[in-house]
C-alpha positions in Angstrom: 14.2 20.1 -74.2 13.5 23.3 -71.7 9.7 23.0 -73.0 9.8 19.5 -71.8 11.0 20.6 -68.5 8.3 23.0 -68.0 5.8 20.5 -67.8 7.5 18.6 -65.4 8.7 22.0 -63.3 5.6 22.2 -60.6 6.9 18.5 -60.1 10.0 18.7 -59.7 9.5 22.0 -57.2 7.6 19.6 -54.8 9.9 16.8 -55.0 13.0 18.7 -54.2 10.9 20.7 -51.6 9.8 17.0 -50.0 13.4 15.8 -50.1 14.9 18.6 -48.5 12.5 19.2 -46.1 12.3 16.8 -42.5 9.6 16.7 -39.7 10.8 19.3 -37.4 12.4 18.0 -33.5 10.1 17.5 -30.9 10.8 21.3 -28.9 9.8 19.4 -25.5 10.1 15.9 -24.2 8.3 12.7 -25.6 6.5 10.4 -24.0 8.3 7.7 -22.4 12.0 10.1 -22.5 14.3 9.3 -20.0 14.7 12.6 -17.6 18.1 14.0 -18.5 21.1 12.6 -16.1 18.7 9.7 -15.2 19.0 6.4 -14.6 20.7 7.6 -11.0 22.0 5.4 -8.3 20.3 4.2 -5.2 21.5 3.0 -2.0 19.7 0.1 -2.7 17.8 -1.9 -5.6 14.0 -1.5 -4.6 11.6 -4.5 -6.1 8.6 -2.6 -5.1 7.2 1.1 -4.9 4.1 2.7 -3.5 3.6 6.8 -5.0 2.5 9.2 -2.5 -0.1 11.9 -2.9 2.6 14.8 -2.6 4.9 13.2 -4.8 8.0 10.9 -4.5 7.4 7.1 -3.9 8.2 4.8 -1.0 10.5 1.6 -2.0 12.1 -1.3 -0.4 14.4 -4.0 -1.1 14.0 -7.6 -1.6 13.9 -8.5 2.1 17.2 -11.1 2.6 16.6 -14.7 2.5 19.4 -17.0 3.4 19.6 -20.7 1.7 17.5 -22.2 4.0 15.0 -19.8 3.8 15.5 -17.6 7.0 14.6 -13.8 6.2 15.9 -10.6 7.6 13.2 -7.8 7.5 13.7 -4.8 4.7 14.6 -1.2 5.4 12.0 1.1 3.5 13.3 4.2 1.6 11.7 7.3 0.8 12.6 9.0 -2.5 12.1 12.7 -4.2 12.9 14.4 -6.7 12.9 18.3 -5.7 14.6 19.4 -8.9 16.6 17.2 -10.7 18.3 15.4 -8.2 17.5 12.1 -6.3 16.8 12.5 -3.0 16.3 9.2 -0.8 16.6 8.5 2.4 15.7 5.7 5.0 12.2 6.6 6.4 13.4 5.6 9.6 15.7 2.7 11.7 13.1 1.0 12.5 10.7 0.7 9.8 11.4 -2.2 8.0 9.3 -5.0 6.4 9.7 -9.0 5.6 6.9 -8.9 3.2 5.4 -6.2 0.5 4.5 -3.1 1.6 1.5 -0.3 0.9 0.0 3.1 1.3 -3.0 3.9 3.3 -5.3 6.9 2.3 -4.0 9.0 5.0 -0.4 8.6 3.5 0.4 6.1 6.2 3.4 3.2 5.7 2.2 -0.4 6.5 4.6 -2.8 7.1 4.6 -6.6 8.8 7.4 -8.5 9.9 7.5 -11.8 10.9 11.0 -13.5 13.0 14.2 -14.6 11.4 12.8 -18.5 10.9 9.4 -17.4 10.6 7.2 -17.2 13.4 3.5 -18.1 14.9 2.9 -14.0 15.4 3.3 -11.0 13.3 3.6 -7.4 13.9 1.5 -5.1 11.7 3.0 -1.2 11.8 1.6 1.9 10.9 4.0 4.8 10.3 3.7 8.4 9.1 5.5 8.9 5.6 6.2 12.6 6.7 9.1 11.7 9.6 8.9 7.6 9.8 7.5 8.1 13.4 4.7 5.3 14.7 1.3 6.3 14.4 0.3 5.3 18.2 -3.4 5.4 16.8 -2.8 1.8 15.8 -2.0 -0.7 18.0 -1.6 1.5 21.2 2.6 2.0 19.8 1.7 2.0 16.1 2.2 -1.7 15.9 -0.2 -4.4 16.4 1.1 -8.1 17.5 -0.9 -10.9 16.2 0.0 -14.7 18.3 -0.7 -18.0 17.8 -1.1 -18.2 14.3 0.5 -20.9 12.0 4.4 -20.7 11.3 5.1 -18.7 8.2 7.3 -15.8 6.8 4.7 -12.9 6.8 4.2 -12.1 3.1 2.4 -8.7 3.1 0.2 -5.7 3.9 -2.8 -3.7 2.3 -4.9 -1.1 3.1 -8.6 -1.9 3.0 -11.5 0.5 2.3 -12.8 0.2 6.2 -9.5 1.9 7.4 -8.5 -1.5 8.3 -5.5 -3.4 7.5 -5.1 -7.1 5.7 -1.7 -8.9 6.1 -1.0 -12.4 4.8 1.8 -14.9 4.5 1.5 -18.2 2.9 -0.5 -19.8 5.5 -3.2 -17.3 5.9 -4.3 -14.4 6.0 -5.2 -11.8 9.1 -7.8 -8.4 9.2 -7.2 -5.8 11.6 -9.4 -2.8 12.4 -8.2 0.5 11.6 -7.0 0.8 15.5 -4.7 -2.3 15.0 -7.3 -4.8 17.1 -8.6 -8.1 15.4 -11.4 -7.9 13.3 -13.8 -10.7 14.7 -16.2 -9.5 11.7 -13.4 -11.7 9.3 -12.9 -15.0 9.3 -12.3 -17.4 12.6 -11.1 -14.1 15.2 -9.8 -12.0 12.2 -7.9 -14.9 10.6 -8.6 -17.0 7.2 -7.4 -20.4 6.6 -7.1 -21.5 3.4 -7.6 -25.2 2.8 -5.0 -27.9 3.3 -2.8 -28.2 0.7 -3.7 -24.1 -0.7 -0.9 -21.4 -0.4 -1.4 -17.9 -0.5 0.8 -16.5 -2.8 -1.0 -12.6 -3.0 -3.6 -10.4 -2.1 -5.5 -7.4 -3.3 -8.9 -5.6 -2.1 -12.1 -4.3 -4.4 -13.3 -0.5 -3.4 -16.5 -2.5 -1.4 -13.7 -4.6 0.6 -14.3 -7.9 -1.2 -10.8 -9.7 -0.9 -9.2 -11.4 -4.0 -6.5 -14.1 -3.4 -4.2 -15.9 -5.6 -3.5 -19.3 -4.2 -1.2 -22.1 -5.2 -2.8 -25.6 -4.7 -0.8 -28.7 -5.0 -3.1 -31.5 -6.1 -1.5 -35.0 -8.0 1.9 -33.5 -7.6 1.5 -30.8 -10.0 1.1 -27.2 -8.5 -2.1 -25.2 -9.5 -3.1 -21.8 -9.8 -6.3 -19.9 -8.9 -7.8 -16.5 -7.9 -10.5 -16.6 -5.2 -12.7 -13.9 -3.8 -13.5 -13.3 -0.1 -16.7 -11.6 1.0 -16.4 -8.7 4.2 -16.5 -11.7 6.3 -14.3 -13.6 5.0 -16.2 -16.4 3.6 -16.0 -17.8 -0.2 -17.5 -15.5 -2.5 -19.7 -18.0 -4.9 -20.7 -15.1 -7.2 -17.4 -14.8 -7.9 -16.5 -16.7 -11.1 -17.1 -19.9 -11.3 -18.7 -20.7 -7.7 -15.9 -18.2 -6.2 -12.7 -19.4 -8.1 -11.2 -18.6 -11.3 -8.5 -21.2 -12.2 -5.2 -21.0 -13.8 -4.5 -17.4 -12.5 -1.1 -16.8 -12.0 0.8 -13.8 -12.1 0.6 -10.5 -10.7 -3.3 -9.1 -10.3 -3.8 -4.8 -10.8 -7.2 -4.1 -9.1 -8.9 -0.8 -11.2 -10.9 1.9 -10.0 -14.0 0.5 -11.4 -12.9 -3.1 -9.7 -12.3 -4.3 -13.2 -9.1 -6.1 -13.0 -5.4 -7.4 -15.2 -3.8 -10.2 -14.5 -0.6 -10.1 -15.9 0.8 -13.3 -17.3 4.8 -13.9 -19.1 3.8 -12.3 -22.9 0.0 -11.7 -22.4 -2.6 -9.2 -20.2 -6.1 -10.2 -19.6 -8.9 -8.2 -18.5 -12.0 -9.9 -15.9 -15.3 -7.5 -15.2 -15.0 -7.3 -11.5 -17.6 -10.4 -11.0 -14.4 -12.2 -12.5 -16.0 -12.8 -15.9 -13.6 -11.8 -18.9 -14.1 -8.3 -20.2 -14.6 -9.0 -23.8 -14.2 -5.3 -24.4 -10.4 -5.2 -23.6 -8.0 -6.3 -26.7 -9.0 -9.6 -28.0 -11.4 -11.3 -26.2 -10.5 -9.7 -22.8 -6.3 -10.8 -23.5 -3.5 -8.8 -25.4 -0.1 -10.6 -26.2 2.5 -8.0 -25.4 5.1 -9.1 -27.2 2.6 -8.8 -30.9 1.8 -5.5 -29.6 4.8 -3.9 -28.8 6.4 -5.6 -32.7 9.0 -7.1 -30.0 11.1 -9.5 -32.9 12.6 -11.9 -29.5 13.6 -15.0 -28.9 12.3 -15.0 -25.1 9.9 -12.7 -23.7 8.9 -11.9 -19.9 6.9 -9.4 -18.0 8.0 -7.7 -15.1 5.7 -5.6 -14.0 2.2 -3.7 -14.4 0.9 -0.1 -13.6 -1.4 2.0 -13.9 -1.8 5.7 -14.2 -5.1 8.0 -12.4 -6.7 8.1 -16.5 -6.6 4.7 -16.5 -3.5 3.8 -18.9 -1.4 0.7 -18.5 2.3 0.2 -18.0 3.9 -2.7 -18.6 7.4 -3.6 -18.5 9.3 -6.8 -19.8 12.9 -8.2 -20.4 13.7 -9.7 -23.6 16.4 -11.3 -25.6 16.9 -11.7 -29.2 20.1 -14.0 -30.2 21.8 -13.6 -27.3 21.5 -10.0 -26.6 19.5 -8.5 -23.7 16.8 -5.7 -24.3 13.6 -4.0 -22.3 10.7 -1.6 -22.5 8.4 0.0 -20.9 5.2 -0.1 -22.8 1.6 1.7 -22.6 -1.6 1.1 -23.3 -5.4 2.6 -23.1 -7.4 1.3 -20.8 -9.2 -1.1 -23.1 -6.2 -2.4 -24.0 -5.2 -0.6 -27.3 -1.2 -0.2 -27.5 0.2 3.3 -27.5 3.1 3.7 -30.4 3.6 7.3 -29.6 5.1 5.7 -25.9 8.5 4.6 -26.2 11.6 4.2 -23.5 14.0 6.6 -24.7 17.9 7.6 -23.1 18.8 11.1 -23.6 22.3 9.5 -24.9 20.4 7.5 -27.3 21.6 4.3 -25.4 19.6 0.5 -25.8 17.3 -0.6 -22.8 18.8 -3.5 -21.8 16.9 -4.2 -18.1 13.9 -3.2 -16.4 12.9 -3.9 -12.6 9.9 -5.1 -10.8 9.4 -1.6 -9.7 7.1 0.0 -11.3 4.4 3.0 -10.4 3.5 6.6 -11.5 3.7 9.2 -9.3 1.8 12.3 -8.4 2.8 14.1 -11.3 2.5 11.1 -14.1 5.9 10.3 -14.5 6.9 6.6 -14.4 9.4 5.7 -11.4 11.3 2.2 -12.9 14.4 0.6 -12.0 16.7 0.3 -15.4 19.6 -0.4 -17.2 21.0 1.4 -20.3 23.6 1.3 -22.5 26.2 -1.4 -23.2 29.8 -2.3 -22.0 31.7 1.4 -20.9 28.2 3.1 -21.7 26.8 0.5 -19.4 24.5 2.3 -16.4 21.7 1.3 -14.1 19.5 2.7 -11.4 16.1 4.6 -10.9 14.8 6.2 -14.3 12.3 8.6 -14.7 9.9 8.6 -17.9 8.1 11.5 -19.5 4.1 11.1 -19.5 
């Protein structure tokens, strides 16, 4: 019998040595990790944040919008984390903004608000991210006041490559020079029209200060989407695309630093070369479905939001529900559109993801800034999260 055993003895060592052993604890944090003692509260639930170059982020609210459609303007919120603690605080009382919001190079806040019912004029504000005081560079008082345009709720703001500023609402769209005047180079006096019966919905800028716009177009009483590009002067880009329009494009657009950009769709990502031809290079033929990459097993499946890190990488996070129960992630990928497995949302308390936000960036230091929810019934807690690079 014991002779028998000896043959099998060098197997049996590694076998017992195999079951016994276990891969040792990660000594650090993972990748994606909630911080410890995060989510924490905020004074309010921001839908949108801009990083700044020394850290923290800038957030507002969803501006309020009454049931017939009258908006009061948004406070904007500055948040750090010095230590471990939150720190946020109202960049000042009278910054505020009815539509979203951005980040100049110079660290500058640019906001535009529009009146109560709308209005024919909009006010386009520059102020310093340091104290929340006006830069009177722009506008004479830090804001500029644009008149007789059409009545709309002013949508939003961007910074473009000139120094200048773009703001928008559905009914068009208005370029200012970096000293707040109007930008007769753009359009009719600084102002584009779209055509009748086209509504702006969004705007982004390429690094040479082409302008891409997402418009909804209502045609046989069915709404259609499309992206259109804008040369410097404001004039239809026919290089772009398909004679300057890509159709059926709706959904949040991430410009990348090599104008390459995502537009970001329910359950899928796709990838357009920056001539707005797909870039076949990026997951399957230009498009990944999120919800087969990340092995989500749901019933329903949305997208919230998209981000993107200075290497490149791509955030994504979505809502989901499988039978009745609520779930989330946060999910990364490679710039050509490989998902990242090692990535994964995780609470310190081991407690579910059950909700993620619209806000979504990475800061200074590559963490992710999201607003989440974790846990369920008494473990139940929500609020702003950071995740480990």
């Amino acid at each position: 019998m014991f002779k028998h055993l000896r043959h099998w003895a060098p197997t049996l060592l590694l076998l017992t040595a195999a079951c016994s052993s276990s891969e040792p604890e990660p000594s650090g944090p993972r990748p994606g990790d909630i911080l410890p003692e995060w989510p924490q509260k905020t004074s309010v639930d921001p839908v949108r944040f801009v990083p700044l170059a020394a850290g923290g982020v800038v957030g507002m609210p969803r501006p309020y919008e009454n049931s017939r459609g009258a908006r009061i303007p948004a406070p904007l919120y500055k948040y750090d984390v010095p230590g471990n603690e939150l720190v946020q605080v109202a960049l000042g009382e009278r910054v505020t903004s009815s539509g979203f919001i951005s980040v100049d190079a110079q660290q500058r806040a640019l906001t535009v608000t529009t009146g109560f019912d709308g209005s024919t004029s909009l006010s386009v504000c520059r102020w310093h991210t340091s104290d929340g005081t006006a830069d009177s560079s722009f506008g004479g008082s830090g804001c500029s006041n644009v008149t007789e345009l059409p009545l709309a709720h002013a949508s939003g703001v961007i910074s473009l490559p000139s120094g200048g500023v773009l703001a928008g609402s559905p009914s068009y769209l208005v370029q200012l020079t970096a000293s707040g005047a109007r930008d007769p180079q753009f359009g009719t006096d600084g102002v584009f029209l779209p055509e009748p019966l086209n509504f702006v919905d969004s705007f982004w800028v390429q690094s040479d200060g082409r302008i891409l716009v997402s418009l909804r177009t209502r045609a046989n009483g069915a709404t259609q989407l499309k992206l259109i590009r804008l040369t410097l002067s404001g004039a239809l880009d026919t290089s772009f695309a398909n004679a300057g329009t890509l159709t059926d494009m709706g959904g949040p657009i991430l410009v990348r630093a090599d104008d390459t950009f995502l537009n970001l769709r329910a359950k899928s990502i796709t990838a357009y070369l920056p001539d707005g031809t797909r870039d076949a290079g990026f997951g399957t033929n230009g498009t990944v479905n999120l919800q087969e990459a990340t092995g989500t097993d749901a019933d329903t499946f949305s997208t919230r939001g998209v981000t993107q890190d200075a290497s490149g990488r791509i955030y994504v996070a979505a809502v989901f529900n499988k039978e009745g129960r609520d779930g989330a992630l946060v999910a990364r990928f490679t710039s050509t559109g490989a998902f990242d497995p090692e990535y994964r949302v995780r609470d310190p308390a081991g407690a579910p993801v059950t909700s993620v936000g619209t806000a979504l960036t990475v800061g200074a230091d590559g963490k992710v800034w999201v607003m989440l929810s974790v846990g369920e019934g008494d473990s139940f807690r929500t609020g702003l999260a950071l995740l480990h690079p």
